[in-house]
DOZA-796210 format. One record per atom (N, C-alpha, C): z, x, y; residue in one letter. Coordinates in steps of 0.02 Angstrom, whole numbers, padded with zeros to 5 digits, always signed. Each point is the difference from the previous one (the first is absolute). Layout:
N
ZXYA
...
end
This chain:
280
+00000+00043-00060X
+00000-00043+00060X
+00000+00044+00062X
-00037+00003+00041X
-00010+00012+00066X
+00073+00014+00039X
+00012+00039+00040X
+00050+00027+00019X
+00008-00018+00077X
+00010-00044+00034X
-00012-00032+00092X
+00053+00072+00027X
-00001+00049+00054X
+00043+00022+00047X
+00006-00016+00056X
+00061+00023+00032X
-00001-00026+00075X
-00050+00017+00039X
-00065+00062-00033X
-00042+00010+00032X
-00078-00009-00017X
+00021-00055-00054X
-00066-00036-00034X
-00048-00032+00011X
-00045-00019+00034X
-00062-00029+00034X
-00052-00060-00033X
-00004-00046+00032X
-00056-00043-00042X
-00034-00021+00049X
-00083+00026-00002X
-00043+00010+00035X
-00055-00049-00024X
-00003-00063+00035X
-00079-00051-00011X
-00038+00009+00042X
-00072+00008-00014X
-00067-00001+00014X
+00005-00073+00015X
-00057-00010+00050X
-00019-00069+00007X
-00052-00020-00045X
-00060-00020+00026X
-00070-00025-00042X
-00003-00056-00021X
+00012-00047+00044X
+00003-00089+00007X
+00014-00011-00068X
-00070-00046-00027X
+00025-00034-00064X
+00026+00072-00043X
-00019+00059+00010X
+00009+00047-00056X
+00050+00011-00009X
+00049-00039+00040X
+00084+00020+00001X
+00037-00049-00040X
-00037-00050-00036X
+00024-00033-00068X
+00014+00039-00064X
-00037+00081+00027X
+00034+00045-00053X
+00068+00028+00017X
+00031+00009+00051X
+00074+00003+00029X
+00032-00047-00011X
-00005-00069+00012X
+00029-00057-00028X
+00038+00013-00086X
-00048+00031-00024X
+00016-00007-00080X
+00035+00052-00009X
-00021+00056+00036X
+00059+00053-00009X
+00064-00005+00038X
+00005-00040+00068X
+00069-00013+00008X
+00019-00053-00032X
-00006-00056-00019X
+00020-00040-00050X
+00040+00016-00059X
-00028+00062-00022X
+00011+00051-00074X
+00067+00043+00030X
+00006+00018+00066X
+00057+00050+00033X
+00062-00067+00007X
-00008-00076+00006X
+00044-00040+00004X
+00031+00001-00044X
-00031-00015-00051X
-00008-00035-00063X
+00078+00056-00034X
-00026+00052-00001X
+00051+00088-00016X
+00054+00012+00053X
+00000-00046+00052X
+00042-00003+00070X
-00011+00086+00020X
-00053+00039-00002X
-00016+00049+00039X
-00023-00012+00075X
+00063+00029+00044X
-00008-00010+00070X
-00007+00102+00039X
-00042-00018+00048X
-00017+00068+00027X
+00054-00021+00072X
+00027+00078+00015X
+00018-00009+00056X
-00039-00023+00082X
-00078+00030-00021X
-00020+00006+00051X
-00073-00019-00027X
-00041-00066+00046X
-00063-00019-00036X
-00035-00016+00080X
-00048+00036-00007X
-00074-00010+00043X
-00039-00027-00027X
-00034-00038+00035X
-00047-00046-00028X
-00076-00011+00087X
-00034-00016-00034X
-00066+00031+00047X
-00051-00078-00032X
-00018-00062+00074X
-00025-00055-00037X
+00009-00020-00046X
-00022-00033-00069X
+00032-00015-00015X
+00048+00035-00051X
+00019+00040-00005X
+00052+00055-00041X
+00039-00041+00057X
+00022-00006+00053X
+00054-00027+00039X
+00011-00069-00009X
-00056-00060-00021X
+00008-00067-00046X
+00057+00019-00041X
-00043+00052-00046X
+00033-00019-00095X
+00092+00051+00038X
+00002+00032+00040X
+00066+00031+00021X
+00060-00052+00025X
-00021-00033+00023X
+00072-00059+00044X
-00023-00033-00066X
-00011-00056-00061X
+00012-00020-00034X
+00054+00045-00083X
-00041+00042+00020X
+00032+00070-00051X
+00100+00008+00034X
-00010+00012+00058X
+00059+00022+00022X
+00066-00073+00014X
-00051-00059+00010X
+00051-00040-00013X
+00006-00053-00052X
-00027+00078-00074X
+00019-00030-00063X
-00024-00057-00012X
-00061-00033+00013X
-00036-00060-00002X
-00028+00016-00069X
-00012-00002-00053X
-00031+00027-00072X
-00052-00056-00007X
-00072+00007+00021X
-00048-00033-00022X
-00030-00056+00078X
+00056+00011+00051X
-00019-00020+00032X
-00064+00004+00026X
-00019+00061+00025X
-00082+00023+00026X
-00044-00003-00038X
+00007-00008-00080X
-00031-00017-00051X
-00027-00068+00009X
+00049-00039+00023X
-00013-00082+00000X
-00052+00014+00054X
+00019+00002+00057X
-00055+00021+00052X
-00073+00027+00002X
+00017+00053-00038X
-00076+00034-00011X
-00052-00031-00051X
+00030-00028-00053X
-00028-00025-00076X
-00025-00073+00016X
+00045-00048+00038X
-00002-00079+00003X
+00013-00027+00071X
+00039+00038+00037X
+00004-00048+00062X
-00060+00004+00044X
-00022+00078-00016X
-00061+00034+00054X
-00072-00031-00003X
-00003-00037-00073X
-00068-00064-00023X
+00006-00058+00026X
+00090-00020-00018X
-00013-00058+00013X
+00006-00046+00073X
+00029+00058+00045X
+00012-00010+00087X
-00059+00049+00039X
-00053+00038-00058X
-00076+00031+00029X
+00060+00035+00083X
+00018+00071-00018X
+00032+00006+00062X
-00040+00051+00043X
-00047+00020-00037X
-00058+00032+00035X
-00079-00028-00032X
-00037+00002+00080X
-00083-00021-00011X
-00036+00027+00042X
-00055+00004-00007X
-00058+00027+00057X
+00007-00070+00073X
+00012-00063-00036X
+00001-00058+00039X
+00058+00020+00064X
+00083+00000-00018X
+00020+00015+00012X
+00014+00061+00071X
-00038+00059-00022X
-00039+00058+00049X
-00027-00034+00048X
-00071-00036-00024X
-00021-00037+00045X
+00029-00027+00077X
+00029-00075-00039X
+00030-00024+00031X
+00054+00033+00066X
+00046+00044-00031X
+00071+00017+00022X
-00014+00085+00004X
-00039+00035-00017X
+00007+00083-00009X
+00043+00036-00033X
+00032-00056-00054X
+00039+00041-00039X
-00016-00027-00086X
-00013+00054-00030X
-00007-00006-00046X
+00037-00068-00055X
+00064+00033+00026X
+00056-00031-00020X
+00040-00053+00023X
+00014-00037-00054X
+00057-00061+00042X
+00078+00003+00015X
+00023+00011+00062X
+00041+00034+00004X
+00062-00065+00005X
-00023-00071+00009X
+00051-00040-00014X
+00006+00006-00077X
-00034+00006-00038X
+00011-00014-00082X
+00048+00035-00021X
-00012+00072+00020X
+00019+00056-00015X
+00054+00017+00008X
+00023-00007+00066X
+00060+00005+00034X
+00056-00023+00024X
-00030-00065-00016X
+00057-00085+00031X
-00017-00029-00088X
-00053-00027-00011X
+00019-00041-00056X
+00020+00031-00067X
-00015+00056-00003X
+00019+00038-00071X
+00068+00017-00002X
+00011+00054+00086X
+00048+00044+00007X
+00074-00064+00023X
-00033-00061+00011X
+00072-00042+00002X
+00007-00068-00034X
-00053-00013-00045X
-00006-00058-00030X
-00015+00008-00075X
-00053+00017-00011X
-00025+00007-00060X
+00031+00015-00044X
+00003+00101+00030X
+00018+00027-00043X
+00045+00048+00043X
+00077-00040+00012X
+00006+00029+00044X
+00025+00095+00011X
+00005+00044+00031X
+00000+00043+00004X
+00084+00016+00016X
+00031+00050-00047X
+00085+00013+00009X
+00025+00046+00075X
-00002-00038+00046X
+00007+00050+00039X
+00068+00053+00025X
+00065-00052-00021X
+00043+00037-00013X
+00005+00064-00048X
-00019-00016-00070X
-00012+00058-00048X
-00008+00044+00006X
-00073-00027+00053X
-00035+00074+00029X
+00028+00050+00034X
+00024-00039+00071X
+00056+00009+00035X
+00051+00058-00037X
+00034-00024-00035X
+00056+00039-00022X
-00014+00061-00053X
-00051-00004-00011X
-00017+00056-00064X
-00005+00066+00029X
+00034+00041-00018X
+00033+00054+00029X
-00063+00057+00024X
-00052-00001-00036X
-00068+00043-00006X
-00042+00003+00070X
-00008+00026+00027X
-00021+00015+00056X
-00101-00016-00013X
-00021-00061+00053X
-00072-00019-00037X
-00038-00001+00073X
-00059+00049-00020X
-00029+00016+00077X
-00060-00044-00042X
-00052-00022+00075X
-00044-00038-00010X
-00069+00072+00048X
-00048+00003-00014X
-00027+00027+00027X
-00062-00030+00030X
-00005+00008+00084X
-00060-00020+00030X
-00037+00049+00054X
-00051-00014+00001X
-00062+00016+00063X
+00039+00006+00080X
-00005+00045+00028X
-00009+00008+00075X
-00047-00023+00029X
-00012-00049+00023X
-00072+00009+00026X
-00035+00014+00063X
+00070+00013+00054X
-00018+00058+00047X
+00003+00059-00033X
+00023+00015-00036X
+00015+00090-00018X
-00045+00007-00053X
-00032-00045-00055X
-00010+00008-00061X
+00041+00033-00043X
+00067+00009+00016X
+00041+00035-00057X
+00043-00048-00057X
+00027+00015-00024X
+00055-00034-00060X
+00061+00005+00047X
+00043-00078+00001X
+00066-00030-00004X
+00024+00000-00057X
+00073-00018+00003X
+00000+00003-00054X
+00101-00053+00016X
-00021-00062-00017X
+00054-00055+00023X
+00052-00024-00061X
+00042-00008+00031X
+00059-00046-00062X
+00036-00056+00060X
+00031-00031-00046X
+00029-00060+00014X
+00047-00027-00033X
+00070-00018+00019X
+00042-00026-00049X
+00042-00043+00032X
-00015-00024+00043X
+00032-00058+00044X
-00031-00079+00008X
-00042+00054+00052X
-00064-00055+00006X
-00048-00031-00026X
+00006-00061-00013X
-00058-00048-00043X
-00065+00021+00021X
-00005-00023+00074X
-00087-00009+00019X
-00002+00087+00035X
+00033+00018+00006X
-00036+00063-00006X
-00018+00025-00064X
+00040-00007-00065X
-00027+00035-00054X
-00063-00033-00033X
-00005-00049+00046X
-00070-00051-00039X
-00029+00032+00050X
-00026+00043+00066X
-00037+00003+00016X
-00011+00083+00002X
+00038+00031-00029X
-00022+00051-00039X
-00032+00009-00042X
+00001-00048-00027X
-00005-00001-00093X
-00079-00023+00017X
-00016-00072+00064X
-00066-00013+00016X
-00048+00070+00021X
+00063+00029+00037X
-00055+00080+00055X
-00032+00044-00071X
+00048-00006-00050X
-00031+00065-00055X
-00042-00032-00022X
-00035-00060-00026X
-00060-00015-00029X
-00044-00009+00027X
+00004-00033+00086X
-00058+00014+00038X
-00052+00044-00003X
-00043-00038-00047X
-00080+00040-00009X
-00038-00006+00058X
-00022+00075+00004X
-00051-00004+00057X
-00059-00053+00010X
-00037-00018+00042X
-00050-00047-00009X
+00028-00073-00018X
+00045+00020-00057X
+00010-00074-00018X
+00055-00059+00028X
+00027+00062+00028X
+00062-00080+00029X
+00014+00051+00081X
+00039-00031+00054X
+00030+00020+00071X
+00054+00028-00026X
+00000+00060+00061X
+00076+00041-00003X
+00057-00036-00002X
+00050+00023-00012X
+00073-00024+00016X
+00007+00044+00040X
+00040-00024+00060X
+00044+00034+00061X
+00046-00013-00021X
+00053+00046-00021X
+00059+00021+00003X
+00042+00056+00035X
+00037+00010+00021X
+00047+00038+00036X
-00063+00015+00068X
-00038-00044+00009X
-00032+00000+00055X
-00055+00062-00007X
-00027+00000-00069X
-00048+00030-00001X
-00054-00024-00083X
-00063+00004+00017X
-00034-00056-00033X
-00013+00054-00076X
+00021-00022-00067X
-00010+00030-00049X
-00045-00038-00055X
-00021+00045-00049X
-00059-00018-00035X
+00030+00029-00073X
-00046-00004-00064X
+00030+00023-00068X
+00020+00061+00007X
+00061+00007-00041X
+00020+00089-00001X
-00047+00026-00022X
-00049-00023-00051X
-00037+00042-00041X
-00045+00034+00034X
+00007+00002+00074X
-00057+00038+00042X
+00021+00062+00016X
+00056+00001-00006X
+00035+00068+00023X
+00054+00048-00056X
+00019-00045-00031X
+00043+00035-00064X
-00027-00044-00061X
-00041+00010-00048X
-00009-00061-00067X
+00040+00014-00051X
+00034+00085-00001X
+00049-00021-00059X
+00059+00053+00054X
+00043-00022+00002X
+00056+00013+00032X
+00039+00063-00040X
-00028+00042-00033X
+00052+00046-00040X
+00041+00051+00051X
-00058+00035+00033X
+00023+00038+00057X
+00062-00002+00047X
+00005-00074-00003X
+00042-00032+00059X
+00067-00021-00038X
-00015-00003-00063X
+00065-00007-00058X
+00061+00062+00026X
-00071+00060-00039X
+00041+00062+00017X
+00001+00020+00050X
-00006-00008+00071X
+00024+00008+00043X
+00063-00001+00026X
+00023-00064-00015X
+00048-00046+00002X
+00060+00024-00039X
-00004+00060-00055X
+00030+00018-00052X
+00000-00023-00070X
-00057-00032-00018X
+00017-00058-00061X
-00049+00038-00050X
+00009+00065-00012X
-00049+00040-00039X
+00028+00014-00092X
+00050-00019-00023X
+00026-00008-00048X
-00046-00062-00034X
-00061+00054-00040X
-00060-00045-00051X
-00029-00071+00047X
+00004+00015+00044X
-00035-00075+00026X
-00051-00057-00071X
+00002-00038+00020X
-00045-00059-00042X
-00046-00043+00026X
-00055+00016+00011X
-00066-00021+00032X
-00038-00033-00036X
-00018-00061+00012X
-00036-00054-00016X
-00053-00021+00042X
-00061+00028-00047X
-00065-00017+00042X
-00061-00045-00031X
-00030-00033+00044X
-00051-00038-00039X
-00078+00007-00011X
-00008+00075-00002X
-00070+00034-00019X
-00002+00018-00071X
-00031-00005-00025X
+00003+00056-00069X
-00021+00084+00020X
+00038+00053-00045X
+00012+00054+00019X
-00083+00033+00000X
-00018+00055+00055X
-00027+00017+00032X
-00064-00042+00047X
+00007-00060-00002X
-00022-00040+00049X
+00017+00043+00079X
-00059-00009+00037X
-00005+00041+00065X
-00054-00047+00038X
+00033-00028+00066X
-00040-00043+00056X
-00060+00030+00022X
-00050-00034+00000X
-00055+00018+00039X
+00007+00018+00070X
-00060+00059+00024X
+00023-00016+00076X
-00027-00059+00031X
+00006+00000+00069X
-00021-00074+00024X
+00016+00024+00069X
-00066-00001+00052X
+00013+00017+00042X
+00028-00063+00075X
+00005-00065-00032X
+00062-00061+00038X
-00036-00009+00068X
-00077+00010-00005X
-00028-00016+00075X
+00023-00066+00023X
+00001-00054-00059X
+00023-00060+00000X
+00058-00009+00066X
+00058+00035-00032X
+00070+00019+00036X
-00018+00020+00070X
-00045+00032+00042X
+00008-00002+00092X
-00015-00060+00042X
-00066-00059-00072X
-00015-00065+00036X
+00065-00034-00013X
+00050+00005-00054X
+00051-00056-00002X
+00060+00038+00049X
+00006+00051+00009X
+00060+00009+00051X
-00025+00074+00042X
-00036-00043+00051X
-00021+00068+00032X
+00050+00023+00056X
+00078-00058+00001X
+00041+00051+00033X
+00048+00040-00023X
-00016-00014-00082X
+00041+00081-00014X
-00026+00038-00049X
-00012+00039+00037X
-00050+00076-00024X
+00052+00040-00039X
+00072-00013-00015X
+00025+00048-00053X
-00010-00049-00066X
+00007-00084+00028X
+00004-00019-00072X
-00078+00014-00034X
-00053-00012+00045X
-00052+00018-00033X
-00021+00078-00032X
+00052+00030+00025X
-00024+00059-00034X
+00047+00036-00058X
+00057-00044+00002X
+00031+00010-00078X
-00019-00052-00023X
-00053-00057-00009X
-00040-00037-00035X
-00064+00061-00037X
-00021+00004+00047X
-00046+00077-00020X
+00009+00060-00042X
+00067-00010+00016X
+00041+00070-00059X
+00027-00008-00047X
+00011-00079-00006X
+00047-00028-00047X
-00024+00040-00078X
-00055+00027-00016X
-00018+00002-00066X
+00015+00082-00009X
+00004+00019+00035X
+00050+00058+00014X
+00055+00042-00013X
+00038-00072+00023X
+00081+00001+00020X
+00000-00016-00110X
-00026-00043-00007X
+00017-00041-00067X
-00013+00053-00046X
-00063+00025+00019X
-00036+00040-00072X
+00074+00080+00020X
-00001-00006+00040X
+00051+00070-00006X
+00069-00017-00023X
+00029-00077+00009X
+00049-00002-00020X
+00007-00011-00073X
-00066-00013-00025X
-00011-00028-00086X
-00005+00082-00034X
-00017+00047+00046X
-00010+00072-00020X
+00081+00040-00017X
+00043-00036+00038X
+00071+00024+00012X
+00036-00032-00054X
-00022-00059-00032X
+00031-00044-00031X
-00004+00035-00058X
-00077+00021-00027X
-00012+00008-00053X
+00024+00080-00013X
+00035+00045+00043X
-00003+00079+00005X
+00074-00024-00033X
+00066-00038+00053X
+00048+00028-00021X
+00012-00069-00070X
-00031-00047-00032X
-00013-00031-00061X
-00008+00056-00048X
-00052+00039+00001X
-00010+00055-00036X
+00050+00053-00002X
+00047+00020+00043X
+00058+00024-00005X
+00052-00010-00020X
+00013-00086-00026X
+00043-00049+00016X
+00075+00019+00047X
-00038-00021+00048X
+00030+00002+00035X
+00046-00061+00023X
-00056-00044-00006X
-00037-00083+00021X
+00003-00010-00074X
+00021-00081+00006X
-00039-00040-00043X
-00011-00053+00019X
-00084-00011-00040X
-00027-00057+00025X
-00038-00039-00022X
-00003-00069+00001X
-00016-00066-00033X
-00070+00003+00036X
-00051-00038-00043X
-00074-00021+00020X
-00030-00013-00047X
-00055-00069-00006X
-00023-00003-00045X
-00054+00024-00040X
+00005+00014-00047X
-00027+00023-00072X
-00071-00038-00004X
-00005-00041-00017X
-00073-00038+00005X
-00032+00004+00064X
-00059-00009-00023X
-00050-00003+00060X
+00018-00087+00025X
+00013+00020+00076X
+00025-00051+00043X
-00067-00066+00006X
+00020-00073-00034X
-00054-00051+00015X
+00019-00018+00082X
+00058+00019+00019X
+00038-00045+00078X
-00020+00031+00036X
-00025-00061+00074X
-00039+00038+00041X
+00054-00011+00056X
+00011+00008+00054X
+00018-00015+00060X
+00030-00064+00005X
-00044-00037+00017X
-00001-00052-00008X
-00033-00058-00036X
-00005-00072-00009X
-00046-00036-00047X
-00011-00003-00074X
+00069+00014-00022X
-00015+00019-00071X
+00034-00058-00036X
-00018+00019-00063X
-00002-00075-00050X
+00099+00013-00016X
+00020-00043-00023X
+00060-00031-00030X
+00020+00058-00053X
-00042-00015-00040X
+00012+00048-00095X
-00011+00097+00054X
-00069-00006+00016X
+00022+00087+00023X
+00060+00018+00018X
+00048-00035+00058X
+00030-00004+00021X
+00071+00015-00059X
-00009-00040-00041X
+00048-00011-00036X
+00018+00076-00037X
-00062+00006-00030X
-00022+00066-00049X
+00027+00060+00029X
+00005+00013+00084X
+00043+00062+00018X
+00042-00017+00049X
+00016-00046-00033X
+00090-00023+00017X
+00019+00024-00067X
-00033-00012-00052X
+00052+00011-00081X
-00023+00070+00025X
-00048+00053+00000X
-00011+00065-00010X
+00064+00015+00070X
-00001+00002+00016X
+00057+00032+00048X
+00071-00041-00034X
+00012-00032-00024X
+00071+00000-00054X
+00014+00037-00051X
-00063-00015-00021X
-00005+00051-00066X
-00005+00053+00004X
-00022+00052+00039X
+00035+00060+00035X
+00056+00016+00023X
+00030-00057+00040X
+00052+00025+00012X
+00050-00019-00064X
-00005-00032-00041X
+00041+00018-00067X
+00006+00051-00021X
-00061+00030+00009X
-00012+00058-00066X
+00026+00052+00037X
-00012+00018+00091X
+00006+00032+00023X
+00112+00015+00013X
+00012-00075+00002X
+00072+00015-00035X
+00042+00035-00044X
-00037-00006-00042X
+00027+00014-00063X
-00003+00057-00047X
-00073+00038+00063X
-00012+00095-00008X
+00046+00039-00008X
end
């Protein structure tokens, strides 16, 4: 069984729907009541994190597998209409206080220190936020880290307008150990291993925000920042230094728009790892 220290790390990748493979591996960390002191989470790695941390077991599961079909909480229609991908009453008022509702005390009190990571988008750099008081601020953190470019409006918070973390930090290890939390960190990502981003030169990015020239240009670098941090991942993995969860099969989940059963299929592959990966 896996050994948690006070300086132990649990590091989620985002990758929209691809983060139904984190779901299954924190589900599997409930399930064993394995708690990290200290968990970053980056889009949605910061979803499957506040359900993880306030011990919700299957909650985001319900969400991702059945609620996300049957309340359609993202559409092209949607975009259209409103400019956001996403439905942010569904998401955030009817799930997070009705449905299914969300523990916010739990969260609150759970001793683990849980940063959310987002976009600058005057600076283009990485924030990097927590919350343990406040309701609607931690909901609008939790909104600032998934904010996909193109697809939905910034959040202004602390009076400055932020976008997905994944533009500036996509896997947060660096910032683990910074922090001191370098005792085997545990990184959970949703690429299969040596997967590397295309470049992309984001001309797109100066017509959608031509007043900020840093966010467009860590849009520009983003493949960069990622492919070097997937280079770091895999150096001190090979050292074990790190250990780290990702799936094994070739990934059917795309982003977004994907069927029910895919969905399902690496939700079990990320449990079933993290079983096995227990029990090493």
């Amino acid at each position: 069984m896996i050994s948690i220290s006070k300086q132990t790390p649990l590091i989620l990748e985002g990758g929209g729907d691809r983060g139904v493979f984190t779901t299954g591996v924190l589900d599997c960390f409930l399930e064993h009541q394995i708690m990290f002191p200290y968990v970053v989470g980056v889009s949605a790695g910061g979803f499957n994190a506040v359900s993880y941390l306030s011990k919700q077991r299957g909650r985001q599961k319900k969400i991702s597998l059945d609620l996300a079909f049957q309340y359609k909480t993202s559409s092209l229609r949607k975009w259209v209409l409103t400019g956001n991908l996403l439905d942010d009453k569904i998401l955030f008022e009817d799930f997070t206080e009705r449905i299914i509702p969300f523990d916010y005390q739990t969260f609150f009190d759970n001793p683990a220190l849980c940063e959310f990571v987002t976009t600058n988008c005057l600076t283009g750099e990485a924030l990097y936020l927590h919350e343990k008081k406040n309701k609607k601020r931690l909901i609008d953190i939790i909104k600032a880290s998934g904010r996909l470019p193109f697809a939905s409006p910034m959040v202004m918070l602390d009076g400055i307008p932020m976008l997905d973390g994944g533009m500036a930090d996509s896997i947060p290890l660096e910032r683990a150990m910074r922090l001191g939390y370098t005792d085997h960190p545990v990184v959970v990502l949703t690429r299969n291993k040596g997967y590397r981003k295309p470049a992309s030169s984001y001309k797109m990015a100066k017509l959608f925000y031509p007043k900020y020239p840093k966010l467009t240009e860590a849009l520009a670098n983003r493949y960069k920042m990622y492919n070097r941090q997937l280079e770091v991942v895999e150096q001190l993995e090979s050292e074990h230094k790190i250990c780290v969860l990702r799936p094994q099969k070739e990934i059917q989940v795309k982003r977004v728009n994907n069927t029910s059963a895919n969905l399902a299929t690496l939700y079990e592959e990320g449990y079933e790892l993290a079983a096995a990966f227990l029990k090493e």
